[in-house]
PQR file of N, CA, C, O and H, with PARSE charges and radii, in Angstrom:
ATOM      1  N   UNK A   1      20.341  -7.809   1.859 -0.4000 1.5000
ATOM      2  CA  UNK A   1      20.014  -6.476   1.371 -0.0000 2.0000
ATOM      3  C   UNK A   1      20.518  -6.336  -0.066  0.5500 1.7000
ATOM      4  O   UNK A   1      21.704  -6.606  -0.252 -0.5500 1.4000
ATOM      5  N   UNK A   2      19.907  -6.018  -0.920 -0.4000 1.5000
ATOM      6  CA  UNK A   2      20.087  -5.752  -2.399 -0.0000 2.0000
ATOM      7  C   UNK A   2      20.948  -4.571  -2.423  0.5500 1.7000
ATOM      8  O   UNK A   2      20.750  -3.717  -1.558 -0.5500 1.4000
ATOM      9  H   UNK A   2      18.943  -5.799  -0.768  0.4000 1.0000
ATOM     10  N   UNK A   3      21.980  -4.377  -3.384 -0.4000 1.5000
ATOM     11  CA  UNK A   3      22.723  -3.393  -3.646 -0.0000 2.0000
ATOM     12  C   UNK A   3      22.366  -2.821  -4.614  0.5500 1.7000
ATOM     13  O   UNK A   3      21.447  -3.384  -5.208 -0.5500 1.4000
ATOM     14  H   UNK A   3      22.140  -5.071  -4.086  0.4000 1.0000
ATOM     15  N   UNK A   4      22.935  -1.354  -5.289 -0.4000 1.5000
ATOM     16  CA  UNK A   4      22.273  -0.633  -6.308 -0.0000 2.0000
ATOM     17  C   UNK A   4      23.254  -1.495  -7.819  0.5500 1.7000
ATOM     18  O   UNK A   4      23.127  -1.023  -8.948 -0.5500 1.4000
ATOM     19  H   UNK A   4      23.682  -0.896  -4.805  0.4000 1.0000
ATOM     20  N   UNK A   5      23.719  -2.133  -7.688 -0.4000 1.5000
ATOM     21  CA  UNK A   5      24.398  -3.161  -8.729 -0.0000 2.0000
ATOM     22  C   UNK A   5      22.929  -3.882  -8.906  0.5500 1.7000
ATOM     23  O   UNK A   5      22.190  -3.687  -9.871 -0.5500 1.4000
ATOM     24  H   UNK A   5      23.823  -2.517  -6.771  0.4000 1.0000
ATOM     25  N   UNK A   6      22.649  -4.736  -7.815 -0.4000 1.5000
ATOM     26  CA  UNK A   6      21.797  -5.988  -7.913 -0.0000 2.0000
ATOM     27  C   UNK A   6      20.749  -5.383  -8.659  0.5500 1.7000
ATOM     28  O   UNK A   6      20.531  -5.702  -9.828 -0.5500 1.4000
ATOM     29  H   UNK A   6      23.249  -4.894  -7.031  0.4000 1.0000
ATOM     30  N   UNK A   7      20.036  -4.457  -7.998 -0.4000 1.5000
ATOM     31  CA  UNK A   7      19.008  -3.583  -9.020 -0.0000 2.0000
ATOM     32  C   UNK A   7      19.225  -3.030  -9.838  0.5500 1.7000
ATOM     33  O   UNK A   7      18.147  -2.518 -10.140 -0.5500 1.4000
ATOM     34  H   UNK A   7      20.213  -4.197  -7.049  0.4000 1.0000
ATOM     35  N   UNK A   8      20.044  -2.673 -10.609 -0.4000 1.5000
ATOM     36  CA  UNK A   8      20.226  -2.514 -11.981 -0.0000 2.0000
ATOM     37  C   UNK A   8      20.415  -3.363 -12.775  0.5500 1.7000
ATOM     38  O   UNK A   8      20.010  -2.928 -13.853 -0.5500 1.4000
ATOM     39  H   UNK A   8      20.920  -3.089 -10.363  0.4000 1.0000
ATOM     40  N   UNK A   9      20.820  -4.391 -12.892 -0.4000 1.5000
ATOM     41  CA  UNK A   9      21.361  -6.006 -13.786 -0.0000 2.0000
ATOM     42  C   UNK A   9      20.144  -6.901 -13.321  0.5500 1.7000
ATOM     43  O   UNK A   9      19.980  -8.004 -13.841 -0.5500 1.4000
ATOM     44  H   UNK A   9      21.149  -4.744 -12.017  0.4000 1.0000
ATOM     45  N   UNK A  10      19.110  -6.330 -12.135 -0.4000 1.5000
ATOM     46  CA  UNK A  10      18.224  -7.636 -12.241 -0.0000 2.0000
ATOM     47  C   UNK A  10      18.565  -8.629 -11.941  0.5500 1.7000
ATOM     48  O   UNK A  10      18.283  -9.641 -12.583 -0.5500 1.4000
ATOM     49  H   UNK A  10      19.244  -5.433 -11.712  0.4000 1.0000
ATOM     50  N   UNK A  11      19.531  -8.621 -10.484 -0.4000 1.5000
ATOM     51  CA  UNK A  11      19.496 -10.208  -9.963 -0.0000 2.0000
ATOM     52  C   UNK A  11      18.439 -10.647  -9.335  0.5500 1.7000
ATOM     53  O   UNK A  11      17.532  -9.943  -8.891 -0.5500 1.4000
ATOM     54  H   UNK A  11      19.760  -7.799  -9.962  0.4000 1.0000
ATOM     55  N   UNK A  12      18.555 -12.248  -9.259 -0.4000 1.5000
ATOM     56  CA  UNK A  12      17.850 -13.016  -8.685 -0.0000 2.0000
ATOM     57  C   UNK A  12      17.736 -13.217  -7.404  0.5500 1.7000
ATOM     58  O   UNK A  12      17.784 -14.446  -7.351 -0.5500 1.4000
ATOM     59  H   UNK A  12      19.292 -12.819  -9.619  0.4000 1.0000
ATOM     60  N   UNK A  13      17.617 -12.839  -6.325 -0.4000 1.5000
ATOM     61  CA  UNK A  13      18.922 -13.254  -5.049 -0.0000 2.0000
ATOM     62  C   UNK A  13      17.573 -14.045  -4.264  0.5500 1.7000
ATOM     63  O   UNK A  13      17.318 -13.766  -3.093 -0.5500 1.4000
ATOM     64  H   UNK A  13      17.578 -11.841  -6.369  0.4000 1.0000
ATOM     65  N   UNK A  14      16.963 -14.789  -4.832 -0.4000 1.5000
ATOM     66  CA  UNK A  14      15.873 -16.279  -4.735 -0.0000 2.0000
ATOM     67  C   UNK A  14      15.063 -15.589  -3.237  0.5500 1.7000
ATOM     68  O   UNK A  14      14.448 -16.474  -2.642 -0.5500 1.4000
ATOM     69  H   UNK A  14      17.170 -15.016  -5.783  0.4000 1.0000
ATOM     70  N   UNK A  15      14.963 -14.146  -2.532 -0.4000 1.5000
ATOM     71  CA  UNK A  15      14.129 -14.379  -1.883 -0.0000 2.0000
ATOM     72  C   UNK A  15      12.250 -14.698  -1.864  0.5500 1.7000
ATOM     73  O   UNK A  15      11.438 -14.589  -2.783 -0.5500 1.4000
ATOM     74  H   UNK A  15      15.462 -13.427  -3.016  0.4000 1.0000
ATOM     75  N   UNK A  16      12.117 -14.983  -0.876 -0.4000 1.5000
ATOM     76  CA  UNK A  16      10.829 -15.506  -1.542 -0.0000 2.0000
ATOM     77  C   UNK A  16       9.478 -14.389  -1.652  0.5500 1.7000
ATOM     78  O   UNK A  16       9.199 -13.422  -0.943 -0.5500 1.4000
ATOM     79  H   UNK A  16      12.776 -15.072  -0.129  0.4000 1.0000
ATOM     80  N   UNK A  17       9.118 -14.694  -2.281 -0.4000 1.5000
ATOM     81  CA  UNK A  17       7.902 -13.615  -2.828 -0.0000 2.0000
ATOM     82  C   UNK A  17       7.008 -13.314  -1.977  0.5500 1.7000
ATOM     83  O   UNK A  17       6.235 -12.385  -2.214 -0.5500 1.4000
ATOM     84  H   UNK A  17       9.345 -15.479  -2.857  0.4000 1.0000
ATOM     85  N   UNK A  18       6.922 -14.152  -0.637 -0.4000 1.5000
ATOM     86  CA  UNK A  18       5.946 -13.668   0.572 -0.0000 2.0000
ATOM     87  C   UNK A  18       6.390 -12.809   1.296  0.5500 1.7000
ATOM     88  O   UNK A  18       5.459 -12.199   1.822 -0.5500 1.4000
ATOM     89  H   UNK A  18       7.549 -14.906  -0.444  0.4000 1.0000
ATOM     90  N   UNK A  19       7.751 -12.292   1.718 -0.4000 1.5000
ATOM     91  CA  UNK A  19       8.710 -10.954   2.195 -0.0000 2.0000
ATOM     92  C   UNK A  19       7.691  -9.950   2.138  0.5500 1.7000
ATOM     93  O   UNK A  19       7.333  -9.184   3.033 -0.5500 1.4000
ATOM     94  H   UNK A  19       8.507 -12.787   1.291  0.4000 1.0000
ATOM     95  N   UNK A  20       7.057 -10.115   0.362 -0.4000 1.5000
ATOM     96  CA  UNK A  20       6.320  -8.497   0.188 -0.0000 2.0000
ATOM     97  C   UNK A  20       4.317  -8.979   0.607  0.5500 1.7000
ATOM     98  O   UNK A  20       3.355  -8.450   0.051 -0.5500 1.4000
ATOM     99  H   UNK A  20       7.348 -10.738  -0.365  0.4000 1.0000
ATOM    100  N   UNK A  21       4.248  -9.998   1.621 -0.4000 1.5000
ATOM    101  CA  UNK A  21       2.766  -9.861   1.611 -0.0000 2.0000
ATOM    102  C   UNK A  21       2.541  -9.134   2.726  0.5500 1.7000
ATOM    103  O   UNK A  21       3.501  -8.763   3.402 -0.5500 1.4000
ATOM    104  H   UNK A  21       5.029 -10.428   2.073  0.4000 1.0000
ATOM    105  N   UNK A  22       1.146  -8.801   3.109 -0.4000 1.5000
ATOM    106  CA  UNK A  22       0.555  -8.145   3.598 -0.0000 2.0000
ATOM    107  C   UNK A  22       0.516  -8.096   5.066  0.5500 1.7000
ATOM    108  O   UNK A  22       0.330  -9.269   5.391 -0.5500 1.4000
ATOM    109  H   UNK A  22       0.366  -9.103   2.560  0.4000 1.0000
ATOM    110  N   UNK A  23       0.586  -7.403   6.099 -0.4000 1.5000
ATOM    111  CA  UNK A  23       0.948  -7.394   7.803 -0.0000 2.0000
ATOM    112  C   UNK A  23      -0.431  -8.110   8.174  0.5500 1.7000
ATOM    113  O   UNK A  23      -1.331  -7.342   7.833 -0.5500 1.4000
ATOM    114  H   UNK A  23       0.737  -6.450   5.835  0.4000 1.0000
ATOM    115  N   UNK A  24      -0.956  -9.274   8.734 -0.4000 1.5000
ATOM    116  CA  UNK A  24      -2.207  -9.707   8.908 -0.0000 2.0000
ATOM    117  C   UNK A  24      -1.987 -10.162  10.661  0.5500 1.7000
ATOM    118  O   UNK A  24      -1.458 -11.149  11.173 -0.5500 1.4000
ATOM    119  H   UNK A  24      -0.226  -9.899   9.010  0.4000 1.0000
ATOM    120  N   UNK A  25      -2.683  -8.898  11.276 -0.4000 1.5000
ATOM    121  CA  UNK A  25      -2.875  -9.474  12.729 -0.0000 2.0000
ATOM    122  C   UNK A  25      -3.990 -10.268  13.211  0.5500 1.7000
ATOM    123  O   UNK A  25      -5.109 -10.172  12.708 -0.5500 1.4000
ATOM    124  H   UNK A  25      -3.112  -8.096  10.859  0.4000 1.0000
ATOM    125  N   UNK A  26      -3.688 -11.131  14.274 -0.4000 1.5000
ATOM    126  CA  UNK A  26      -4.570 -12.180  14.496 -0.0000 2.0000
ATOM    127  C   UNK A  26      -5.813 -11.319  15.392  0.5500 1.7000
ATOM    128  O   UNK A  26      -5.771 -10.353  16.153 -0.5500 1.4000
ATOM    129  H   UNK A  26      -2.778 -11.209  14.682  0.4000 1.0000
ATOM    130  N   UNK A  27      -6.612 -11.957  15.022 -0.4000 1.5000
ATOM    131  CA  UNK A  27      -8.144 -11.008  16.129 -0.0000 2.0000
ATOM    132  C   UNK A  27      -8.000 -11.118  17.167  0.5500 1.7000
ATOM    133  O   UNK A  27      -8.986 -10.615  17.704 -0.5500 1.4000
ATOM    134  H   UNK A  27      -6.646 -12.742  14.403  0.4000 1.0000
ATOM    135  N   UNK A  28      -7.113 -11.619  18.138 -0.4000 1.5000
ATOM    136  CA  UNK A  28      -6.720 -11.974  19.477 -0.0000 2.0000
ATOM    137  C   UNK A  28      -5.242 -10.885  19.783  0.5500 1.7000
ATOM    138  O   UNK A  28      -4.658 -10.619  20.833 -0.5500 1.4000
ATOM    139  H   UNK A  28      -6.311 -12.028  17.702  0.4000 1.0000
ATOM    140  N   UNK A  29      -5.059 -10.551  18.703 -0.4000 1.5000
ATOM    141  CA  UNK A  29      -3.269  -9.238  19.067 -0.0000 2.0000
ATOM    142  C   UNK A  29      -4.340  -8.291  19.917  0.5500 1.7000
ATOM    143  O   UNK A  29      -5.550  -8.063  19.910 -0.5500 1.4000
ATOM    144  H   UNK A  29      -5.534 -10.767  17.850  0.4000 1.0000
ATOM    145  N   UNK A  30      -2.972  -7.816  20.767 -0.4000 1.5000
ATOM    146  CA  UNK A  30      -2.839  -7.228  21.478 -0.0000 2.0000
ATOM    147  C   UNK A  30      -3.210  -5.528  20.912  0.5500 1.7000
ATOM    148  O   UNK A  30      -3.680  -4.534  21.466 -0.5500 1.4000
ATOM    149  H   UNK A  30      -1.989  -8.001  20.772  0.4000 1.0000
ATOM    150  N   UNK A  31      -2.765  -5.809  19.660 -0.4000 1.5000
ATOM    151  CA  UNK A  31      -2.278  -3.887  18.650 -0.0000 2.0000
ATOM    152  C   UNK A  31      -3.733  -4.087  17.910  0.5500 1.7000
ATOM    153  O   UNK A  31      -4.290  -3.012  17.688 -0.5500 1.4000
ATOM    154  H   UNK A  31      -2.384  -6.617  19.210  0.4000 1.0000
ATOM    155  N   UNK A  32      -4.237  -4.902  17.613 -0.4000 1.5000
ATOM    156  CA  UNK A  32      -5.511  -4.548  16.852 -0.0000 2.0000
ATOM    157  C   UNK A  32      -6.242  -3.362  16.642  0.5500 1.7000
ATOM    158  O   UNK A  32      -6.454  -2.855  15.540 -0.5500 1.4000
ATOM    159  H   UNK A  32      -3.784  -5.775  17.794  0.4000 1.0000
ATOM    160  N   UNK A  33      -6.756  -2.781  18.127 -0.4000 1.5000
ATOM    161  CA  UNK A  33      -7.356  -1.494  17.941 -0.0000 2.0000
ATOM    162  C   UNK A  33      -6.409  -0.224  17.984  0.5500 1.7000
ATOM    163  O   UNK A  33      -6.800   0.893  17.647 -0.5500 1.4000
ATOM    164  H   UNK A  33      -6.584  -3.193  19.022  0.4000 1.0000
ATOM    165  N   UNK A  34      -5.102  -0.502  18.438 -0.4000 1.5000
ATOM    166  CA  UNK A  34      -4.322   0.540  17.771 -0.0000 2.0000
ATOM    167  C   UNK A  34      -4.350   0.723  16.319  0.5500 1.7000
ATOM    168  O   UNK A  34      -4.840   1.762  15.876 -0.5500 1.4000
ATOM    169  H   UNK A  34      -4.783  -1.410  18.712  0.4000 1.0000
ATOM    170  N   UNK A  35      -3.857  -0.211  15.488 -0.4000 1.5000
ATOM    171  CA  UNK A  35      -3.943  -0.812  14.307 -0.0000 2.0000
ATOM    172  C   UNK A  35      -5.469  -0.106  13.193  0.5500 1.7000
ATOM    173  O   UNK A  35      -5.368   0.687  12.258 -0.5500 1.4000
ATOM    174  H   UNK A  35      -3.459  -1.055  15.849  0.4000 1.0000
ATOM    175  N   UNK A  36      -6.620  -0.682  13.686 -0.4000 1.5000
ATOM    176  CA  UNK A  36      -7.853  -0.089  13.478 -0.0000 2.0000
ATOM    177  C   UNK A  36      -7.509   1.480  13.703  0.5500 1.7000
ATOM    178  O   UNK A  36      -7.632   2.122  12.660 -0.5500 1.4000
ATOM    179  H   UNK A  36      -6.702  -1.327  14.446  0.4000 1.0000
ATOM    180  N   UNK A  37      -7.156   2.148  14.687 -0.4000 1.5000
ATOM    181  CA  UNK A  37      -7.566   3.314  14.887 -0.0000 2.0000
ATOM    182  C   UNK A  37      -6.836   4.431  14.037  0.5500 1.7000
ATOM    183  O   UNK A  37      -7.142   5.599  13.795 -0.5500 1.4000
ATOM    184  H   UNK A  37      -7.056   1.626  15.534  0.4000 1.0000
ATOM    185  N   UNK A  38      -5.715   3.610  13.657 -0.4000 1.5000
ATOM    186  CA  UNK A  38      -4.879   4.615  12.868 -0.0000 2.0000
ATOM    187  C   UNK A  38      -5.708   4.611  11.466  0.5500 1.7000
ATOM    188  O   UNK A  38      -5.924   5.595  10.759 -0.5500 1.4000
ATOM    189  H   UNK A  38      -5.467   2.661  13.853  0.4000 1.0000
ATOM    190  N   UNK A  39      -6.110   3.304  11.241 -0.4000 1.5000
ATOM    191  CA  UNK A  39      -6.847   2.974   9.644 -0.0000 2.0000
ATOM    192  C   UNK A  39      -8.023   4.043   9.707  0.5500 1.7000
ATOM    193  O   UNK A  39      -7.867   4.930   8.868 -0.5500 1.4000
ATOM    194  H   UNK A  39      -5.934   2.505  11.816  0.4000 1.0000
ATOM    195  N   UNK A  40      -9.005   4.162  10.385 -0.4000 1.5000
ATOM    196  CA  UNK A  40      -9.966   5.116  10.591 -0.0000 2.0000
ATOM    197  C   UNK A  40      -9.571   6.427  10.458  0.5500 1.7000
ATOM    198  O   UNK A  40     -10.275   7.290   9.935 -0.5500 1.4000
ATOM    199  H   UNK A  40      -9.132   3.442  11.067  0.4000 1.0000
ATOM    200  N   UNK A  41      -8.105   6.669  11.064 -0.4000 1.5000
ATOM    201  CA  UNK A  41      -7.676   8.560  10.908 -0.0000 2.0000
ATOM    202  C   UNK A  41      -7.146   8.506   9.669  0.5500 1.7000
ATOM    203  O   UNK A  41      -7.314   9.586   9.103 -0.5500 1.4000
ATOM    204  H   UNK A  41      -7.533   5.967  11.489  0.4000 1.0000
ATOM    205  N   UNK A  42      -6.572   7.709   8.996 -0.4000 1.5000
ATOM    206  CA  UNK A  42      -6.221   7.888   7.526 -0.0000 2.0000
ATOM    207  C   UNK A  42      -7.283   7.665   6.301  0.5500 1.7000
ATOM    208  O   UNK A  42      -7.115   7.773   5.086 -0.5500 1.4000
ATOM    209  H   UNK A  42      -6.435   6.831   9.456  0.4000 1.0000
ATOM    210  N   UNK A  43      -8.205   7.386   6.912 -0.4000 1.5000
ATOM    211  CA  UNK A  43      -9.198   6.871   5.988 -0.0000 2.0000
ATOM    212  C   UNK A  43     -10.213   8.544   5.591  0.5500 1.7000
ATOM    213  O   UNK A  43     -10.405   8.972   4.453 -0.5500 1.4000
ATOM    214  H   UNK A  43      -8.341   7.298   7.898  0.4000 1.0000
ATOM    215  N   UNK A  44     -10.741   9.244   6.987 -0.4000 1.5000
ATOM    216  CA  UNK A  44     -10.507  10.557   7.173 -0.0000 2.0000
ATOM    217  C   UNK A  44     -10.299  11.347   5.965  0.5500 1.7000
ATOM    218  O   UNK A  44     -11.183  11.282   5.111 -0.5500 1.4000
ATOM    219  H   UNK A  44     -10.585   8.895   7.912  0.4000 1.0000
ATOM    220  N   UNK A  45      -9.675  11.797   5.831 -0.4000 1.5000
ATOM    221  CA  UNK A  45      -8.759  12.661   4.964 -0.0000 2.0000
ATOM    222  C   UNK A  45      -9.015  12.159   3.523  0.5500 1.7000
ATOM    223  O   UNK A  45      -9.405  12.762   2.523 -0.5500 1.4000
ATOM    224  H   UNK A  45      -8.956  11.850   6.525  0.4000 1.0000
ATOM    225  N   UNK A  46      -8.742  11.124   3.690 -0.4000 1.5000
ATOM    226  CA  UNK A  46      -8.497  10.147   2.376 -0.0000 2.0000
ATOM    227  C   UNK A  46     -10.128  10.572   1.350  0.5500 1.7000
ATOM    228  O   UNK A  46     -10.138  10.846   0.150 -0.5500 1.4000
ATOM    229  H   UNK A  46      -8.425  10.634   4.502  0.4000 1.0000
ATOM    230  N   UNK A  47     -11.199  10.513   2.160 -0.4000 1.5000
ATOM    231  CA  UNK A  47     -12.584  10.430   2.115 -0.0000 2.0000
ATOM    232  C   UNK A  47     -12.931  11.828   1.558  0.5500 1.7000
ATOM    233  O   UNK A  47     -13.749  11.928   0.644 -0.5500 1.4000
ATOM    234  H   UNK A  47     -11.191  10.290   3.134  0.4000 1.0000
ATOM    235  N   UNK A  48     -12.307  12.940   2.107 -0.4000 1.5000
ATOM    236  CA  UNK A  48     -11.932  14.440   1.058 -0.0000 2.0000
ATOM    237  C   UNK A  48     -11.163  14.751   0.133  0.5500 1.7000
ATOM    238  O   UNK A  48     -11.506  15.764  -0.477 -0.5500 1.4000
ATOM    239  H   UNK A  48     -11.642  12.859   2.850  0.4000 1.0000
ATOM    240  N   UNK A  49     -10.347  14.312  -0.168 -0.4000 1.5000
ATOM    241  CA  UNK A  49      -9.357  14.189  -1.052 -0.0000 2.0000
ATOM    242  C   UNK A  49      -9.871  13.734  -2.496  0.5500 1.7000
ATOM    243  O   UNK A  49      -9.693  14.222  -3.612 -0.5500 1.4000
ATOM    244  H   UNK A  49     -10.068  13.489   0.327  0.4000 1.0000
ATOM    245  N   UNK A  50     -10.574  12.614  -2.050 -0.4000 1.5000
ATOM    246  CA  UNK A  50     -11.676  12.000  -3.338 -0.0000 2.0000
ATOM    247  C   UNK A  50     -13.034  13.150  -4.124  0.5500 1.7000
ATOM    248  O   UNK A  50     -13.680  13.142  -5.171 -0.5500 1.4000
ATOM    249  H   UNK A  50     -10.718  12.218  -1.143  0.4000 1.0000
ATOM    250  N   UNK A  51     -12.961  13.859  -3.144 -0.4000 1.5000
ATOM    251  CA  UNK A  51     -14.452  14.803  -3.495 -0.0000 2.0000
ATOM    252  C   UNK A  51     -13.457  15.999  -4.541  0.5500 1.7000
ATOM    253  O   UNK A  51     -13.838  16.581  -5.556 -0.5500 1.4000
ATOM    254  H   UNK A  51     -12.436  13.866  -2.293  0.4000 1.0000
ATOM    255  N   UNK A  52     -12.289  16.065  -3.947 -0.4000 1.5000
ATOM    256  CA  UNK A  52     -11.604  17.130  -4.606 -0.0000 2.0000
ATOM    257  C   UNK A  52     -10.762  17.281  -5.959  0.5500 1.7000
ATOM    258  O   UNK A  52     -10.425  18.436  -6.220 -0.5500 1.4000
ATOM    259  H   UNK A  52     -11.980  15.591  -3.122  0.4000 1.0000
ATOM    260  N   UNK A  53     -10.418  16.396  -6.754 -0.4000 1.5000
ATOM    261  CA  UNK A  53     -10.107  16.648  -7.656 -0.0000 2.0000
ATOM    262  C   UNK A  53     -11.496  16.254  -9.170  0.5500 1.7000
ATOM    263  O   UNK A  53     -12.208  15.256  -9.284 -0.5500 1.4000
ATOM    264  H   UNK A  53     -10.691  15.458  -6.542  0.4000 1.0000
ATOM    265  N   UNK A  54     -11.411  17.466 -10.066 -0.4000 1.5000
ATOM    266  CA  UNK A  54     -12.420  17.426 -10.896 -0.0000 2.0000
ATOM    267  C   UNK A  54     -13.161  15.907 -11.354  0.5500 1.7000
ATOM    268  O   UNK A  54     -12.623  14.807 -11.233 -0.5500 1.4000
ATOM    269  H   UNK A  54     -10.833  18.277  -9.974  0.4000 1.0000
ATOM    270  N   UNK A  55     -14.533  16.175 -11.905 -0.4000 1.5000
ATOM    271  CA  UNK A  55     -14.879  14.608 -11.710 -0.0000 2.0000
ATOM    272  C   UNK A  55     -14.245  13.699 -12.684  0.5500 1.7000
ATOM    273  O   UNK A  55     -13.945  12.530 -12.444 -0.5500 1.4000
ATOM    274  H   UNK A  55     -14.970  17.069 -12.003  0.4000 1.0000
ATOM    275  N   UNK A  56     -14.026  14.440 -14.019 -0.4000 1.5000
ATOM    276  CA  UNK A  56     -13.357  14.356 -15.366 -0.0000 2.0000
ATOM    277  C   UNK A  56     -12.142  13.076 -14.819  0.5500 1.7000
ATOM    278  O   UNK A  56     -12.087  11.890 -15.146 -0.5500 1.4000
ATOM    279  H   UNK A  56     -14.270  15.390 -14.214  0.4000 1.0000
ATOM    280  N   UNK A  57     -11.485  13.664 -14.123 -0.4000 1.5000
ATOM    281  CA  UNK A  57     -10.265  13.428 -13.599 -0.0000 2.0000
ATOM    282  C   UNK A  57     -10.226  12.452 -12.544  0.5500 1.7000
ATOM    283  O   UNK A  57      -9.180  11.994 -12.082 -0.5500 1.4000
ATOM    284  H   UNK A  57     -11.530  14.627 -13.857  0.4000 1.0000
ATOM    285  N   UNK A  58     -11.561  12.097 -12.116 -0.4000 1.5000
ATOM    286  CA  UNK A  58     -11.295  10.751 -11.039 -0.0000 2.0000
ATOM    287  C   UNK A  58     -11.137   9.370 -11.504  0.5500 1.7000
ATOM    288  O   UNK A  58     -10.645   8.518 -10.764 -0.5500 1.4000
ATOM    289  H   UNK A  58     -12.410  12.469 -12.492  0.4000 1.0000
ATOM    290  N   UNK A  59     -11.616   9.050 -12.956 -0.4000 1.5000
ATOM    291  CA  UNK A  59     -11.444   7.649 -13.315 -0.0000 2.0000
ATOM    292  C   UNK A  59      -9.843   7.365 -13.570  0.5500 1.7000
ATOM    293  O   UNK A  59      -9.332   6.291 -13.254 -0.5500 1.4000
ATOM    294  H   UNK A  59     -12.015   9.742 -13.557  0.4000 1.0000
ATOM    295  N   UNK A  60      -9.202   8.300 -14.097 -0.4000 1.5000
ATOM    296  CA  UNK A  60      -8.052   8.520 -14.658 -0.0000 2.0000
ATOM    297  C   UNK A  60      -6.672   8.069 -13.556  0.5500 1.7000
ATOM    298  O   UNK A  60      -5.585   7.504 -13.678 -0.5500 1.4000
ATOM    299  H   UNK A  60      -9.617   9.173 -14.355  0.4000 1.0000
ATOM    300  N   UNK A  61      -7.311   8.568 -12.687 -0.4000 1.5000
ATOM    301  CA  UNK A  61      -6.248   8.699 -11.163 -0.0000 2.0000
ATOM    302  C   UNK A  61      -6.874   7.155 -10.309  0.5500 1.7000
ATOM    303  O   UNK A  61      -6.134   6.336  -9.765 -0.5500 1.4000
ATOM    304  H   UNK A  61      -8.194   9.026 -12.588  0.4000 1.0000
ATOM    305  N   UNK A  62      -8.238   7.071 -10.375 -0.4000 1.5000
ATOM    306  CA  UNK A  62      -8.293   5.745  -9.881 -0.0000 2.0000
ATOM    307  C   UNK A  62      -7.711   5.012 -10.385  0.5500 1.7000
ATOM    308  O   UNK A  62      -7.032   4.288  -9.656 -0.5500 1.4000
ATOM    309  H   UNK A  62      -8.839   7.737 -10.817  0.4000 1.0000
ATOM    310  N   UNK A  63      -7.639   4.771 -11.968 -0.4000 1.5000
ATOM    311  CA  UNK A  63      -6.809   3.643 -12.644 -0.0000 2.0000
ATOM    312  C   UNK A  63      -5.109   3.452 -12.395  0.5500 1.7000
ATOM    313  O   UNK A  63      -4.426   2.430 -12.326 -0.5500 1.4000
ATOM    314  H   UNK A  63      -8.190   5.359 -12.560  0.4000 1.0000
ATOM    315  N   UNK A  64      -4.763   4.844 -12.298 -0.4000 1.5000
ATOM    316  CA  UNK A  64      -3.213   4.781 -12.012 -0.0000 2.0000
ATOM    317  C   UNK A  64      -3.127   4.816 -10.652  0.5500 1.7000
ATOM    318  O   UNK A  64      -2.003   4.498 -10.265 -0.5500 1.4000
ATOM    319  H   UNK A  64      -5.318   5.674 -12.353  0.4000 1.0000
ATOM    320  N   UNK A  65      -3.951   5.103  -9.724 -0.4000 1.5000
ATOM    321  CA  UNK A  65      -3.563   4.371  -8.293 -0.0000 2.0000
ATOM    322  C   UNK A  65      -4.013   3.452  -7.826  0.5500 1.7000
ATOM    323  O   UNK A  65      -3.672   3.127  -6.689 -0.5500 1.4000
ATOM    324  H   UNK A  65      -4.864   5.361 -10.039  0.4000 1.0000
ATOM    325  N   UNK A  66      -5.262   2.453  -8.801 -0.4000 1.5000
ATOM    326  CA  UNK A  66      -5.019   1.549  -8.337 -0.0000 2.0000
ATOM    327  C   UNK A  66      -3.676   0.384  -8.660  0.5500 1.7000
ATOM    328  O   UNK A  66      -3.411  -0.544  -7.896 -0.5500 1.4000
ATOM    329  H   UNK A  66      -5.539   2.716  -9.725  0.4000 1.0000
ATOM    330  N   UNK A  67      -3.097   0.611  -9.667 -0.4000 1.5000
ATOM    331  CA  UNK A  67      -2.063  -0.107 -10.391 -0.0000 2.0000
ATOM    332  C   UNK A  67      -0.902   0.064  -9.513  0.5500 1.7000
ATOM    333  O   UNK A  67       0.072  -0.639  -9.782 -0.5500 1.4000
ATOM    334  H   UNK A  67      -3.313   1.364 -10.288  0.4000 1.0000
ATOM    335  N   UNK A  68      -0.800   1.045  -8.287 -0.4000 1.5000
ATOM    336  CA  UNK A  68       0.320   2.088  -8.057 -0.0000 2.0000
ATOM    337  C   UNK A  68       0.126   0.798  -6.877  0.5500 1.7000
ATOM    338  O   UNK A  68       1.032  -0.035  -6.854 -0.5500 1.4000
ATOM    339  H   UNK A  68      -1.592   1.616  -8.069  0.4000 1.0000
ATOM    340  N   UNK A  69      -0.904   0.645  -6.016 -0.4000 1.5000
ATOM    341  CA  UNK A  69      -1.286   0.053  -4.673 -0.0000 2.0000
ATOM    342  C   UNK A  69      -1.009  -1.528  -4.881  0.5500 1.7000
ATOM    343  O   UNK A  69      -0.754  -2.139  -3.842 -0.5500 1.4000
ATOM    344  H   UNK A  69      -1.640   1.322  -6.035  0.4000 1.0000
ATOM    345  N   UNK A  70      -1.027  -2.379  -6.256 -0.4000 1.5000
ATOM    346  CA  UNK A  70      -0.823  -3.460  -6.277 -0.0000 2.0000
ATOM    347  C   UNK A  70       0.903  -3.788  -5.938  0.5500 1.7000
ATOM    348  O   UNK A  70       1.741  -2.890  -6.027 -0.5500 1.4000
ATOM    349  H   UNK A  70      -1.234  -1.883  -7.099  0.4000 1.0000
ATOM    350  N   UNK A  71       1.281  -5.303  -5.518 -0.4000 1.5000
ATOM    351  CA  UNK A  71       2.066  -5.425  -5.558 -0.0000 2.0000
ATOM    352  C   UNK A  71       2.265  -6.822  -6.123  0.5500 1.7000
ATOM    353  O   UNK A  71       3.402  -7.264  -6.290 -0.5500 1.4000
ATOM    354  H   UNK A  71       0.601  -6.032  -5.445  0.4000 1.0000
TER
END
C-alpha cells in the first residue's frame, strides 16, 4: 500500500502496471449476466445525460472525459 509520503516524492515501489488493467470475465463465469445487467442500468441514464447538456458544450466535455476514462 502506498503512503501519502510515497505519493508525493514519486516513488517507484516496481508494482507492475497490469494491477491497473481491466476486470475481463470469461464467457463461461458464473457473474456474467449479473455483470451485463448492471452495464445496461448504467448505460440508461448515461444515454440522457448526453442529450442534456447544450450542444456547444458536448465536444468540450467529450474530450475531457474521454482523457478522464483513460488509464
Amino acid at each position: 500500500m502506498r503512503t501519502e509520503e510515497d505519493l508525493s516524492v514519486g516513488v517507484d515501489r516496481g508494482e507492475s502496471i497490469t494491477l491497473m488493467g481491466p476486470n475481463v470475465l470469461s464467457d463461461d463465469s458464473c457473474r456474467v449476466a449479473h455483470w451485463t445487467d448492471l452495464a445496461v442500468e448504467l448505460a440508461a441514464p448515461v444515454t440522457g445525460f448526453q442529450r442534456s447538456p447544450p450542444r456547444g458544450l458536448r465536444p468540450a466535455l467529450r474530450d475531457l472525459l474521454r482523457s478522464m476514462n483513460c488509464y
